[in-house]
DOPAMI-864817 format. One record per residue: x, y, z of N, C-alpha, C, O in turn; residue in one letter; residue number from 1. Coordinates in pm, whole numbers, always signed. Example, Ala and Ser with C-alpha at 12.3 -4.5 7.8 and 13.67 -1.06 7.14 Angstrom:
   n.px   n.py   n.pz  ca.px  ca.py  ca.pz   c.px   c.py   c.pz   o.px   o.py   o.pz type seq
  +1319   -569   +780  +1230   -450   +780  +1320   -330   +780  +1424   -332   +846    A   1
  +1285   -225   +708  +1367   -106   +714  +1290     +3   +787  +1341   +114   +804    S   2
//
This chain:
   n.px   n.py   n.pz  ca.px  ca.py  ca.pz   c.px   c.py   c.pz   o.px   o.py   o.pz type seq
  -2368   +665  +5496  -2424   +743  +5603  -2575   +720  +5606  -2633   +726  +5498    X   1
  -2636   +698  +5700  -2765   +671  +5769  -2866   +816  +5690  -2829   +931  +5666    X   2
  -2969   +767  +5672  -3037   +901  +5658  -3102   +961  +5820  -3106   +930  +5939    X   3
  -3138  +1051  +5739  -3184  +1161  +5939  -3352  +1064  +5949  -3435  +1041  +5861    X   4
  -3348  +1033  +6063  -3484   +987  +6122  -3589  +1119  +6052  -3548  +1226  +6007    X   5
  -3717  +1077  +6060  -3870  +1134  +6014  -3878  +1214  +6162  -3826  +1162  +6261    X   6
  -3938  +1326  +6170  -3989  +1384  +6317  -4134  +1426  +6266  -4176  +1493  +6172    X   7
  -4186  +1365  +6358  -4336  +1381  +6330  -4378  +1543  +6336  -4300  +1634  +6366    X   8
  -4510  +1556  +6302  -4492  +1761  +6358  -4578  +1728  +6459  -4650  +1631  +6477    X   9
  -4550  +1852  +6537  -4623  +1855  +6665  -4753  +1853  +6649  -4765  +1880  +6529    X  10
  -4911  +1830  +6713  -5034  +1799  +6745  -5080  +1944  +6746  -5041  +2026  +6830    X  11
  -5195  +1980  +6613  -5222  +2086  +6558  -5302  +2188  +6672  -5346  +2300  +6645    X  12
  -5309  +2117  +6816  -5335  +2192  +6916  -5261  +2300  +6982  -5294  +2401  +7045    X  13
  -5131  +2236  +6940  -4993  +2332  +7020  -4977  +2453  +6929  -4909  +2550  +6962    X  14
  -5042  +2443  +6813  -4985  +2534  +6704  -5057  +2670  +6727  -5179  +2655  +6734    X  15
  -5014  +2802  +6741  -5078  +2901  +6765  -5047  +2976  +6627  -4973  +2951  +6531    X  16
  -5141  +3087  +6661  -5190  +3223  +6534  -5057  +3305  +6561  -4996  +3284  +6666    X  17
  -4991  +3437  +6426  -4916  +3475  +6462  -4939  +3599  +6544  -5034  +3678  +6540    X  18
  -4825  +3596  +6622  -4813  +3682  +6758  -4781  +3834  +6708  -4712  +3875  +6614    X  19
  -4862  +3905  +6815  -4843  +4079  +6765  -4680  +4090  +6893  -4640  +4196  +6942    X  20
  -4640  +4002  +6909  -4520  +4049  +7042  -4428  +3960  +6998  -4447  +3847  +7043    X  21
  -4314  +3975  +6909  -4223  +3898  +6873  -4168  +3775  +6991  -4151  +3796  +7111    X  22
  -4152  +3684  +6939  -4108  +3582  +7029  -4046  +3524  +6975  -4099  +3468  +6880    X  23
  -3845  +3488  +7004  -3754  +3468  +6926  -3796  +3310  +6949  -3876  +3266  +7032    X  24
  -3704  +3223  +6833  -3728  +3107  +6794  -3636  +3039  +6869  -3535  +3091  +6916    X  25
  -3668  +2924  +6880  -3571  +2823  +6935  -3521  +2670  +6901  -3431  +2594  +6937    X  26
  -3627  +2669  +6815  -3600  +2536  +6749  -3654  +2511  +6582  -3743  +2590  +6553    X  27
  -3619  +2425  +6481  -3679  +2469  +6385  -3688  +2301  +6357  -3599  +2228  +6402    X  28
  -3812  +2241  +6270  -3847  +2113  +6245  -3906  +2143  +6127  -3996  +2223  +6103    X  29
  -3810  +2029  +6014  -3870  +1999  +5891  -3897  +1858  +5821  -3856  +1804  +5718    X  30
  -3978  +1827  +5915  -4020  +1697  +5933  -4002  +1591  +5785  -3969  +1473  +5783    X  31
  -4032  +1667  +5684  -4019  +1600  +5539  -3897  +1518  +5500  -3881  +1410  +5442    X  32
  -3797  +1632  +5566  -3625  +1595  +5521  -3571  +1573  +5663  -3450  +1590  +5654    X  33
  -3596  +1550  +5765  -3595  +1453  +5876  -3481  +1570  +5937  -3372  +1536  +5983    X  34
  -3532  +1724  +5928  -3403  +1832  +5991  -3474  +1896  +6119  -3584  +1949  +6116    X  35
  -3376  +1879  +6254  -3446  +1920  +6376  -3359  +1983  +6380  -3258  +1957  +6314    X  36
  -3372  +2111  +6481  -3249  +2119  +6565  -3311  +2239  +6647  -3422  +2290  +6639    X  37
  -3167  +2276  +6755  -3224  +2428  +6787  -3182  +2523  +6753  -3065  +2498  +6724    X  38
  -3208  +2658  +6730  -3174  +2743  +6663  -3062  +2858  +6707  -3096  +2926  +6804    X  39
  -2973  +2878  +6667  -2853  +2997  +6717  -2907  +3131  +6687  -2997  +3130  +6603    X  40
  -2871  +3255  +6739  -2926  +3371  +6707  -2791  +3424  +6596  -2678  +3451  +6635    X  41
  -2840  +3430  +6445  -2690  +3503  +6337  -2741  +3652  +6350  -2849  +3691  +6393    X  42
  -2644  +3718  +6306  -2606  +3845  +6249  -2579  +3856  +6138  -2607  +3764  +6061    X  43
  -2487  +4020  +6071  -2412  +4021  +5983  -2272  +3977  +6031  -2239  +3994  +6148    X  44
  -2173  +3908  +5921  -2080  +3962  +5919  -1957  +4064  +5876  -2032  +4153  +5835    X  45
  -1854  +4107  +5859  -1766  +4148  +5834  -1779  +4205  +5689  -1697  +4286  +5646    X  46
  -1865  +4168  +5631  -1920  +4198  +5499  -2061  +4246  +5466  -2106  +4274  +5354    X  47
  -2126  +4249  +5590  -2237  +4286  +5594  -2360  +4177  +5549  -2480  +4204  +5552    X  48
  -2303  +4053  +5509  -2377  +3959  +5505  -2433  +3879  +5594  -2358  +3872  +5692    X  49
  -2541  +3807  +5608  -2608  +3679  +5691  -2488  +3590  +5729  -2469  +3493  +5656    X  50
  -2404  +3608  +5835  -2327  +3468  +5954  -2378  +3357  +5968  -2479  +3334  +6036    X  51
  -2325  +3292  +5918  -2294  +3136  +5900  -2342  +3115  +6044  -2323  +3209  +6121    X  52
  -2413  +2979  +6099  -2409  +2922  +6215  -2257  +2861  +6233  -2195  +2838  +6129    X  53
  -2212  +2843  +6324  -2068  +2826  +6404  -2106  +2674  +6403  -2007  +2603  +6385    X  54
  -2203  +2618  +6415  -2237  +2460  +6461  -2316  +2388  +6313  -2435  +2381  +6284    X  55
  -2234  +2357  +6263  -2289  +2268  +6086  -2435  +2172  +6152  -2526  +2129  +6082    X  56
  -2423  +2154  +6301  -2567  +2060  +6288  -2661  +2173  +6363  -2751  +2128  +6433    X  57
  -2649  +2309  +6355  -2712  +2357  +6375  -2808  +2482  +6289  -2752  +2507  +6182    X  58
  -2884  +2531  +6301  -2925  +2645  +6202  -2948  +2767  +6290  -2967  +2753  +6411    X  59
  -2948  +2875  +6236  -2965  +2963  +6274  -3111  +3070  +6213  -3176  +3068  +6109    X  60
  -3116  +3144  +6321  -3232  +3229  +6328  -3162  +3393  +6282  -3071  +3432  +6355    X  61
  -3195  +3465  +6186  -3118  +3607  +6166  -3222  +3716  +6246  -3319  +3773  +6197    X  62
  -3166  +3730  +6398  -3233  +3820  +6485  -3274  +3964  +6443  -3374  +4022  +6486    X  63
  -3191  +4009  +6360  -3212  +4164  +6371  -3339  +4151  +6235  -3387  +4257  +6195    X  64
  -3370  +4061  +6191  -3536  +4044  +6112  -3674  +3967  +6186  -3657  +3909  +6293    X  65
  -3737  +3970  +6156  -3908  +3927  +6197  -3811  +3821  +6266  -3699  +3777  +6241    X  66
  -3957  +3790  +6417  -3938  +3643  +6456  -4026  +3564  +6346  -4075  +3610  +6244    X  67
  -4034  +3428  +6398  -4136  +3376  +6286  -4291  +3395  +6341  -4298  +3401  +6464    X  68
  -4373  +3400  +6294  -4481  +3447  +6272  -4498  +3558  +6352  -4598  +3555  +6425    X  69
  -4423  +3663  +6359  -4441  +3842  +6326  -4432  +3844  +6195  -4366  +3768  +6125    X  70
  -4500  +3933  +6163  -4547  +3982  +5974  -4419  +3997  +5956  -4346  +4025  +6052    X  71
  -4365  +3978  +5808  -4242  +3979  +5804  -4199  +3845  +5753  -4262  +3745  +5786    X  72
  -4087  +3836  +5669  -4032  +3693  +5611  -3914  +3677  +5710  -3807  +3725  +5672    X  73
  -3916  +3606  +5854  -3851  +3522  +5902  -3725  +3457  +5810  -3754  +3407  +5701    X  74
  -3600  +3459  +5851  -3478  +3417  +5793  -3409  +3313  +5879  -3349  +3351  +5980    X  75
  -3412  +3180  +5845  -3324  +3073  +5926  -3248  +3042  +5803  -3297  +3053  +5690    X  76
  -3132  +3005  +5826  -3011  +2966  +5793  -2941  +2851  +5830  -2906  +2843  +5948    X  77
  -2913  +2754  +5746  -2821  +2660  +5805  -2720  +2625  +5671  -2720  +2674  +5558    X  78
  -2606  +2486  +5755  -2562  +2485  +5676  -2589  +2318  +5572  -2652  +2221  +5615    X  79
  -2519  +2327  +5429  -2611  +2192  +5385  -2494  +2116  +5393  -2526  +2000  +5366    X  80
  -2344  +2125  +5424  -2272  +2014  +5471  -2165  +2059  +5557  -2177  +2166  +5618    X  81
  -2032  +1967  +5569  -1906  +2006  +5607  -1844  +1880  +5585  -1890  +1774  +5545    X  82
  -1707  +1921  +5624  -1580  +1837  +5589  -1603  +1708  +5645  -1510  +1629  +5630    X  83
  -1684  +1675  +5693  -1715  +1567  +5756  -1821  +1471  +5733  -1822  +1353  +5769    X  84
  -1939  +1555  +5649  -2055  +1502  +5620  -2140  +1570  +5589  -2108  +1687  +5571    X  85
  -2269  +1536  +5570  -2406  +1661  +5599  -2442  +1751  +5688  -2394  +1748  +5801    X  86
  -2505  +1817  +5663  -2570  +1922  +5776  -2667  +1934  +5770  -2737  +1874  +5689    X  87
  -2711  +2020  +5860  -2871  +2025  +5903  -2956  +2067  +5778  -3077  +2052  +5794    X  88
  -2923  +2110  +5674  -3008  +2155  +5586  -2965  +2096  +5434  -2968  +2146  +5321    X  89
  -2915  +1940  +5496  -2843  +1908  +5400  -2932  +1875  +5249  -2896  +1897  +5133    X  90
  -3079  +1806  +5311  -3178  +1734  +5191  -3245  +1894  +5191  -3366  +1872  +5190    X  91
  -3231  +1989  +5192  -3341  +2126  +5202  -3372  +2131  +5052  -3489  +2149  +5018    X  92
  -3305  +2121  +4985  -3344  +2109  +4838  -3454  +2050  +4766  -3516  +2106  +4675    X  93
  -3478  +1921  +4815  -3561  +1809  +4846  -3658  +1848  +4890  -3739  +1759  +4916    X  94
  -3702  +1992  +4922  -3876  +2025  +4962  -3938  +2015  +4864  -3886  +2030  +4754    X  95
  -4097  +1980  +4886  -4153  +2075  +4736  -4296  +2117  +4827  -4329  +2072  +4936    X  96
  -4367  +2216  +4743  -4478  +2270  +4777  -4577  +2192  +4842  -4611  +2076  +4815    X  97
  -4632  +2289  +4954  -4692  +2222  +5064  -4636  +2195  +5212  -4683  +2231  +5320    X  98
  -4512  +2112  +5181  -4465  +2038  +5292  -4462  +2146  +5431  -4457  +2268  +5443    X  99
  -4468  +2069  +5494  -4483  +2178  +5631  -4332  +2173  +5731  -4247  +2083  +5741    X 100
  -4341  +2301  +5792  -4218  +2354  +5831  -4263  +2402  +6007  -4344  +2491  +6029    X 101
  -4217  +2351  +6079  -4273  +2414  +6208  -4140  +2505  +6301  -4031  +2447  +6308    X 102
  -4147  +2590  +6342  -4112  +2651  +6441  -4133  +2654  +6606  -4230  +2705  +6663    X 103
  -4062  +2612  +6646  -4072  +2594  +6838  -4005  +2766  +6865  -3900  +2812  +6819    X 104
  -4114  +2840  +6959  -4095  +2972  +7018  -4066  +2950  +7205  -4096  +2863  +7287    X 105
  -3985  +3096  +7211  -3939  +3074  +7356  -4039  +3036  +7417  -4030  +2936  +7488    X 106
  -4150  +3100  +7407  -4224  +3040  +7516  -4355  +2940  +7535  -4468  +2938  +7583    X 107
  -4245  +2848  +7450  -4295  +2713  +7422  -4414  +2676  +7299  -4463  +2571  +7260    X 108
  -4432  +2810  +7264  -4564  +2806  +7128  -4465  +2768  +6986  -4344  +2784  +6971    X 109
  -4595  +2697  +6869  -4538  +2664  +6752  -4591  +2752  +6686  -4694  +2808  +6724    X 110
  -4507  +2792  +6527  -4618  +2845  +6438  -4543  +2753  +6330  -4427  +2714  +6317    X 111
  -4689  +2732  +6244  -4681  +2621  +6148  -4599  +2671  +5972  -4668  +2725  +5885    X 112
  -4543  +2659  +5964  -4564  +2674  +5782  -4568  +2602  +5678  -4549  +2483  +5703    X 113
  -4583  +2626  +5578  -4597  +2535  +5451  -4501  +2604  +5318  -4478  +2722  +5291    X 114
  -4461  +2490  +5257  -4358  +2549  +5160  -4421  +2598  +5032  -4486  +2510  +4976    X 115
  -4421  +2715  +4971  -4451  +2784  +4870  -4336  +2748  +4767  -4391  +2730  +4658    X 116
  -4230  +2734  +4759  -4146  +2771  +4682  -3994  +2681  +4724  -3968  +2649  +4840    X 117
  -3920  +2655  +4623  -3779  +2618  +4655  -3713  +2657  +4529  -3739  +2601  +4423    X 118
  -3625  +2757  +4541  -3548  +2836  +4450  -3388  +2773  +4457  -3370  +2688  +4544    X 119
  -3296  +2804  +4388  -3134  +2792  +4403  -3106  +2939  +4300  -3159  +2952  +4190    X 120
  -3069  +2981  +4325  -2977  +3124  +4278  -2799  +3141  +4325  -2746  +3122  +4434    X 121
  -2750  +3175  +4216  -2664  +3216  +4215  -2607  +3319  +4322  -2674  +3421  +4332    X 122
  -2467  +3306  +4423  -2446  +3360  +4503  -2406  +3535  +4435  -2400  +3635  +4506    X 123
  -2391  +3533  +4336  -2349  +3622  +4306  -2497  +3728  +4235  -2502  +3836  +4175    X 124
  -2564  +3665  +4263  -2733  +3736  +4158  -2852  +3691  +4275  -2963  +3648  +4240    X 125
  -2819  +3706  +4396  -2830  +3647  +4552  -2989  +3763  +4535  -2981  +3886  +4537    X 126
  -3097  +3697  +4522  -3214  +3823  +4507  -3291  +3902  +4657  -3411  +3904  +4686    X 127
  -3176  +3960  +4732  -3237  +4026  +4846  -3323  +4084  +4906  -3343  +4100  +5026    X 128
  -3405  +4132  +4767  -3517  +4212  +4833  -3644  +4096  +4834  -3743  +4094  +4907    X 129
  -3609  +4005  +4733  -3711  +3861  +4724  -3746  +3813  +4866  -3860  +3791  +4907    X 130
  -3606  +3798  +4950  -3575  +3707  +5042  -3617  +3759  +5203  -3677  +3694  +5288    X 131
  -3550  +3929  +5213  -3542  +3982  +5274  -3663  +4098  +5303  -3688  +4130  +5419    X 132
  -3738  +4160  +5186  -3780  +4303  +5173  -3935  +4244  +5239  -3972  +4128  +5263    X 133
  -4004  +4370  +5257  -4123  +4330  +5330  -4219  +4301  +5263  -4238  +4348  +5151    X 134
  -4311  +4201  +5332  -4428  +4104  +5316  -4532  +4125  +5363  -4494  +4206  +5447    X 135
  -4669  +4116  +5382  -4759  +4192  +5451  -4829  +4064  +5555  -4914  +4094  +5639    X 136
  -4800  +3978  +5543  -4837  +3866  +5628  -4653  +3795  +5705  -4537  +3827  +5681    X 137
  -4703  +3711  +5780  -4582  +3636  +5853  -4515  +3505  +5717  -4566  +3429  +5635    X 138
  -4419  +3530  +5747  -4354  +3405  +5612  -4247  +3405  +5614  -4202  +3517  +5638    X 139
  -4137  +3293  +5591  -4037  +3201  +5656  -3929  +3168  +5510  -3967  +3116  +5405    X 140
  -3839  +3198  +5529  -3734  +3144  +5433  -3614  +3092  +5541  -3563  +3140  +5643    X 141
  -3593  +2949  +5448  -3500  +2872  +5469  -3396  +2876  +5387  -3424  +2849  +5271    X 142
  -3267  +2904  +5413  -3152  +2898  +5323  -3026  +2817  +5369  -2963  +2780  +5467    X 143
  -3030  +2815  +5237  -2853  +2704  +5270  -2767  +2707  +5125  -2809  +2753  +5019    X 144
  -2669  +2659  +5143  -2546  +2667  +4995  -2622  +2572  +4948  -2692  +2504  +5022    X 145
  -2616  +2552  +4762  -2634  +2473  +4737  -2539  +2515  +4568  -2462  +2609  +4547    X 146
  -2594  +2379  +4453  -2508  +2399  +4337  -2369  +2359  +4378  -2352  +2328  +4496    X 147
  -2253  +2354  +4282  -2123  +2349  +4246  -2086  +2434  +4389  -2123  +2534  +4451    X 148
  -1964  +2301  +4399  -1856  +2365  +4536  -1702  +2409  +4434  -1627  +2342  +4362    X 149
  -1706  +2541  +4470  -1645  +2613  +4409  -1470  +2554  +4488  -1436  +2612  +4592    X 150
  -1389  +2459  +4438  -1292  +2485  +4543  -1183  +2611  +4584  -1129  +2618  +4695    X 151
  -1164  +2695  +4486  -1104  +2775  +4480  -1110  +2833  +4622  -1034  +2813  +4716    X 152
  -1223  +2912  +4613  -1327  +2985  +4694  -1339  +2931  +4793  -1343  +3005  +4892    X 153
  -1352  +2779  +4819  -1390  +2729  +4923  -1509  +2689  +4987  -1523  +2619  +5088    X 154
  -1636  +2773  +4874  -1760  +2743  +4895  -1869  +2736  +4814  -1824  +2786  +4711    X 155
  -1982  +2708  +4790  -2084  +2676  +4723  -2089  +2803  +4644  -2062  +2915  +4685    X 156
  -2133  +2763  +4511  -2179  +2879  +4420  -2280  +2957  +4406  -2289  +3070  +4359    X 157
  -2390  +2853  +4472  -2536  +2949  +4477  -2535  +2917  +4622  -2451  +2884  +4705    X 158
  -2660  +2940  +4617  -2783  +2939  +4766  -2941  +2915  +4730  -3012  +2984  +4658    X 159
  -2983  +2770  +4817  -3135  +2733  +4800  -3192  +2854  +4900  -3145  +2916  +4996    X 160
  -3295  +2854  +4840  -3386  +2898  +4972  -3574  +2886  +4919  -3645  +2894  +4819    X 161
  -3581  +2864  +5065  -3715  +2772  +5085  -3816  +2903  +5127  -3819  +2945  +5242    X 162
  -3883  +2948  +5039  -4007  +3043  +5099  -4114  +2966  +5135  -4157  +2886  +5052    X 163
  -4182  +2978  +5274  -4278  +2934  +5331  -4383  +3068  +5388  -4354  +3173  +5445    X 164
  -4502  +3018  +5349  -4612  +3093  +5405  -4712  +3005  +5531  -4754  +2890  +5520    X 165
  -4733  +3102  +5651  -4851  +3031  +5735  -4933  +2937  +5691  -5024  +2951  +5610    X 166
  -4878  +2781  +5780  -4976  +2714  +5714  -5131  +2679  +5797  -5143  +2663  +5918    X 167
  -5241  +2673  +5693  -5387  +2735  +5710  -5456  +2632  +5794  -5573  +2647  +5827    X 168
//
């Protein structure tokens, strides 16, 4: 399998400050690990957990938290494969500090980020308030399965996730 093309980031002109008026996301670019796409709006499900995107080449945005750059740690989600191949968040593992993360907003504005952190935890020791609880600036986590595919279960044992802060 081909690796994913490089996407350049957008021209540091387009990039705006974060917004006091939430503005949902629409596209998410991680230019490092060559992951574009546009973004689905998740929920909970049935368990009260973060919903899977329905589309493996797609990621998702978890609406009922911060848009991205409203104060607040922003939650996108994708998935890192399927029965077929990779997915959009397949190399997400593969970040390391620094790398930049951009966001496309409805109405056509970017906000930039940079990666602080790339964790893998255990699905079962899943650290929520890390991921989820409040932040006093705007900041971005990326998640996806990662670790041992459990077959039993049917799915990954942990979960990466990528904390990003505004990048300066």
């Amino acid at each position: 399998m081909a690796a994913p093309t490089a996407v350049s980031p957008p021209p540091a002109s387009s990039l705006t400050t974060p917004s006091p008026v939430p503005v949902d996301p629409v596209a998410v670019d991680v230019p490092t690990i060559g992951a574009h796409g546009e973004l689905a709006r998740l929920g909970l499900d049935d368990r009260g957990q973060l919903a899977a995107p329905a589309d493996y080449a797609r990621a998702g945005w978890f609406a009922a938290g911060p848009a991205p750059g409203a104060i607040g740690p922003a939650v996108i989600a994708g998935h890192v494969d399927s029965t077929t191949g990779p997915a959009v968040f397949y190399r997400l593992r593969e970040l390391r500090l620094g790398q930049p993360i951009t966001v496309t907003r409805a109405d056509g504005s970017m906000v930039a980020f940079a990666v602080t952190e790339v964790r893998q935890y255990a699905k079962d020791a899943f650290p929520t308030a890390d991921v989820y609880g409040p932040v006093p600036e705007p900041e971005l986590r990326l998640i996806t399965c990662g670790g041992s595919f459990d077959r039993t279960r049917g799915s990954y044992r942990d979960n990466v996730v990528v904390f990003a802060t505004l990048a300066s």
